[in-house]
Biotite code that builds the C-alpha atoms (Angstrom):
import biotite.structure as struc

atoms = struc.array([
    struc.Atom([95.776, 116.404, 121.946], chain_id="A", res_id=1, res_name="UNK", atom_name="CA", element="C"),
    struc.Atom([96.164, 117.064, 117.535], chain_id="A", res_id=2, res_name="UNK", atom_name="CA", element="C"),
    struc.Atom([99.004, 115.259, 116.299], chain_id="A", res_id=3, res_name="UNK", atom_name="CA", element="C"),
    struc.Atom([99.918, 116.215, 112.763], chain_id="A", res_id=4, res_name="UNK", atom_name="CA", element="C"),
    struc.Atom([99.443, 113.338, 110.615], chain_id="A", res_id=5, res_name="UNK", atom_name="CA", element="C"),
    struc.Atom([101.414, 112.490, 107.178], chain_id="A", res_id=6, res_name="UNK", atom_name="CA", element="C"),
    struc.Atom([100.255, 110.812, 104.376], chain_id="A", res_id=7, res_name="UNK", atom_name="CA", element="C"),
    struc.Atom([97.743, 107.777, 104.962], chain_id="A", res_id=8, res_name="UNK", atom_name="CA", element="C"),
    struc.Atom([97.874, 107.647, 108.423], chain_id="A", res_id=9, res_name="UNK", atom_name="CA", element="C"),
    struc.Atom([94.721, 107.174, 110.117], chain_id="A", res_id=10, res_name="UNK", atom_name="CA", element="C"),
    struc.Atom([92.693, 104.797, 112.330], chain_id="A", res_id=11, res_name="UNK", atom_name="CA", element="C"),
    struc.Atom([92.186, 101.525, 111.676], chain_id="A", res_id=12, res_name="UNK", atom_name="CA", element="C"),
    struc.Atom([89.534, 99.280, 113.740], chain_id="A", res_id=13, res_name="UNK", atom_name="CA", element="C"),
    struc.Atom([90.639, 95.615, 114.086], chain_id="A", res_id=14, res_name="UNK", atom_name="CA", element="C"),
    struc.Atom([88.100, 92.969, 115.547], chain_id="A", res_id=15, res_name="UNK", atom_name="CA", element="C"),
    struc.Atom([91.195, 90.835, 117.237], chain_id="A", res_id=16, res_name="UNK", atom_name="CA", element="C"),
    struc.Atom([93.140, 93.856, 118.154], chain_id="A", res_id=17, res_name="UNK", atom_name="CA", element="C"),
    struc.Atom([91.206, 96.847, 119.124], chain_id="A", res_id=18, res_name="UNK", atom_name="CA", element="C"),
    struc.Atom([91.688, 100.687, 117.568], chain_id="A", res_id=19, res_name="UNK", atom_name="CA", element="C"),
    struc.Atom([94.912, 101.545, 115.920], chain_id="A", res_id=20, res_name="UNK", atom_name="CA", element="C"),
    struc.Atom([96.254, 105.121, 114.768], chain_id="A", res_id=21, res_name="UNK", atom_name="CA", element="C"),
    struc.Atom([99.456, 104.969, 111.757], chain_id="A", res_id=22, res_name="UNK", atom_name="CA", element="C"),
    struc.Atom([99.480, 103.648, 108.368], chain_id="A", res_id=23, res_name="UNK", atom_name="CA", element="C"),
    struc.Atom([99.372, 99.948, 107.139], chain_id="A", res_id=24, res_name="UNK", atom_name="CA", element="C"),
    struc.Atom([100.918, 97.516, 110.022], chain_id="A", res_id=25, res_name="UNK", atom_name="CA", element="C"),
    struc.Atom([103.233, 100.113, 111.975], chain_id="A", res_id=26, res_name="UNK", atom_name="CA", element="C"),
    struc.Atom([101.382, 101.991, 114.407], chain_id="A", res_id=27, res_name="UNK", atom_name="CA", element="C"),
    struc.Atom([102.153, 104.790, 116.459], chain_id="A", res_id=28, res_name="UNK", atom_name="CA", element="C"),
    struc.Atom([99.058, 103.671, 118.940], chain_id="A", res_id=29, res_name="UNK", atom_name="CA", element="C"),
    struc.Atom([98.127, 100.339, 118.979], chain_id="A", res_id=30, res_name="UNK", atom_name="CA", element="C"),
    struc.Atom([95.075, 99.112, 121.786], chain_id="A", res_id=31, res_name="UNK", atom_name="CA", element="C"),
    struc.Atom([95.201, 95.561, 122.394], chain_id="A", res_id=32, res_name="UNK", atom_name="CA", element="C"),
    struc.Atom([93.992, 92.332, 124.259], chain_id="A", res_id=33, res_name="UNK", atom_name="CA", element="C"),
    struc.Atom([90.881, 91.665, 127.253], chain_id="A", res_id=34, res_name="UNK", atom_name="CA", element="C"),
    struc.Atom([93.245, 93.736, 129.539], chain_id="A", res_id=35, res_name="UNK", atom_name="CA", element="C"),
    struc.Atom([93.482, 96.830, 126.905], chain_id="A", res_id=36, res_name="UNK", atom_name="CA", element="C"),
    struc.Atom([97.244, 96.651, 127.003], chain_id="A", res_id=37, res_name="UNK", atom_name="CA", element="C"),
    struc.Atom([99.029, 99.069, 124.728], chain_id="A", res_id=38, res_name="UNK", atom_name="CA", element="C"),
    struc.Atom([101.665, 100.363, 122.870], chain_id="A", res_id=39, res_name="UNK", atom_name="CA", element="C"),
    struc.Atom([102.964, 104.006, 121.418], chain_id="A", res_id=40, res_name="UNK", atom_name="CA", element="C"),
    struc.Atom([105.776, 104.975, 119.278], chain_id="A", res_id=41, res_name="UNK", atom_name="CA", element="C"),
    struc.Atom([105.170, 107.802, 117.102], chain_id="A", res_id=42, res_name="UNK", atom_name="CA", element="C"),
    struc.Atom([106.415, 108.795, 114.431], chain_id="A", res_id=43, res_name="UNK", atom_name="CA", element="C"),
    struc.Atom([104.793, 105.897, 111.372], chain_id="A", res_id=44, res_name="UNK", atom_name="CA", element="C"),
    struc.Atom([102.097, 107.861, 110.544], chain_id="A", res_id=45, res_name="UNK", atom_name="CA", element="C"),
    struc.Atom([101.789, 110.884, 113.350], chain_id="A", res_id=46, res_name="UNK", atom_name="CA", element="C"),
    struc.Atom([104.705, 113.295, 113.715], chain_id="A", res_id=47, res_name="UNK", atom_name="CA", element="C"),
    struc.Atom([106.246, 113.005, 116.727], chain_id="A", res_id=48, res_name="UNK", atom_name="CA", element="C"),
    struc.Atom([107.063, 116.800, 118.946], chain_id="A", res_id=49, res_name="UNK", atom_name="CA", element="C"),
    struc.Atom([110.489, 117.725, 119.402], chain_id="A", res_id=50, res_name="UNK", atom_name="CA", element="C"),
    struc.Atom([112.353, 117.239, 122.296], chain_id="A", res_id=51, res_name="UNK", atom_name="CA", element="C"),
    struc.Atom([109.916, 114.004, 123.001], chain_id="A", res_id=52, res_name="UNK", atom_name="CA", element="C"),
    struc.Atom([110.377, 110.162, 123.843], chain_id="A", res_id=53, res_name="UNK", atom_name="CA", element="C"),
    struc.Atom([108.381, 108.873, 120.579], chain_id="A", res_id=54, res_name="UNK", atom_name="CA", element="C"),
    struc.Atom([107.156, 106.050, 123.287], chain_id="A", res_id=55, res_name="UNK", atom_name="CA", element="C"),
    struc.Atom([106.628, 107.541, 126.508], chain_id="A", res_id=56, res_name="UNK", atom_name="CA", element="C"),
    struc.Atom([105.316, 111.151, 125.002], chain_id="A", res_id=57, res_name="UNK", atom_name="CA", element="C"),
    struc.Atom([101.761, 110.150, 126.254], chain_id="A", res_id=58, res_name="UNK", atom_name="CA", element="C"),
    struc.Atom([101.857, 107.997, 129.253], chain_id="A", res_id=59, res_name="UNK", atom_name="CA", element="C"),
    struc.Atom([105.386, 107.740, 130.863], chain_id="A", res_id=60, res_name="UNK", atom_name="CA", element="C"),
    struc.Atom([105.964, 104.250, 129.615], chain_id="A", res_id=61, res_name="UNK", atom_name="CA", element="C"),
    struc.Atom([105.058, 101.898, 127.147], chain_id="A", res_id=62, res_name="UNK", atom_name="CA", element="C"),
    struc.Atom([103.565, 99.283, 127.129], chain_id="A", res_id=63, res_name="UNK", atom_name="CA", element="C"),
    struc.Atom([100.438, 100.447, 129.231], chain_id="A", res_id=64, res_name="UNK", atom_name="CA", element="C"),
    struc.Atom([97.054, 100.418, 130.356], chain_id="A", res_id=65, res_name="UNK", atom_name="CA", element="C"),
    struc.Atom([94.195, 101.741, 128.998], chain_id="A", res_id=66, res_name="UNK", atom_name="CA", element="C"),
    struc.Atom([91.239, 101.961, 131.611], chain_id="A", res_id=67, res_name="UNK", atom_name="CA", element="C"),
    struc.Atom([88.509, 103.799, 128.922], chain_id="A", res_id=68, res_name="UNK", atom_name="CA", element="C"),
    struc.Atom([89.092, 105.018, 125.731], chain_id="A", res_id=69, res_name="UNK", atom_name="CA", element="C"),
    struc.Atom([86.864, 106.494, 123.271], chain_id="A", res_id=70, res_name="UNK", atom_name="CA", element="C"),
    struc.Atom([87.658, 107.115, 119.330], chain_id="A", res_id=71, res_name="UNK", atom_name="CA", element="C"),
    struc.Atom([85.551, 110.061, 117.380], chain_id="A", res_id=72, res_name="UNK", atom_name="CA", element="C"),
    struc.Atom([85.700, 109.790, 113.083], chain_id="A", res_id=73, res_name="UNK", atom_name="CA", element="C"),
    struc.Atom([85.669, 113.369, 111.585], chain_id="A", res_id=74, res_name="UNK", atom_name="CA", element="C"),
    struc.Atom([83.847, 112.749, 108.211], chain_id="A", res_id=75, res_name="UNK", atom_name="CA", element="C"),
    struc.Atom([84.412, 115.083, 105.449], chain_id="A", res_id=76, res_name="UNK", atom_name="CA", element="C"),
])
């Protein structure tokens, strides 16, 4: 799924924290913890879609748990 991003969002990779998708400290996906908890609520740095629940949009509910996740950097 492309979400459009605005200005300085991005990823950010955090040793104590796991991957994280917004800008600065509020983040629209944040991966977290031995148990790969995590949260979602768009809308920081990603625009959320219409007609959406900014923190269910993905999963249902929020917090939740990630079983595998992978992250791919586009370099320009």
């Amino acid at each position: 799924m492309k979400l459009t991003s605005k200005p300085r969002a991005g990823i950010q990779c955090w040793s104590d924290i796991g991957p994280t998708f917004g800008v600065s400290t509020c983040y629209d996906l944040l991966v977290w913890g031995l148990d790969y908890s995590s949260n979602l609520h768009l809308g920081f740095g990603f625009a959320c879609p219409e007609n959406v629940n900014a923190n269910t949009y993905f999963t249902g509910a929020s917090p939740f748990e990630v079983s595998e996740l992978e992250v791919f950097k586009v370099n320009l």
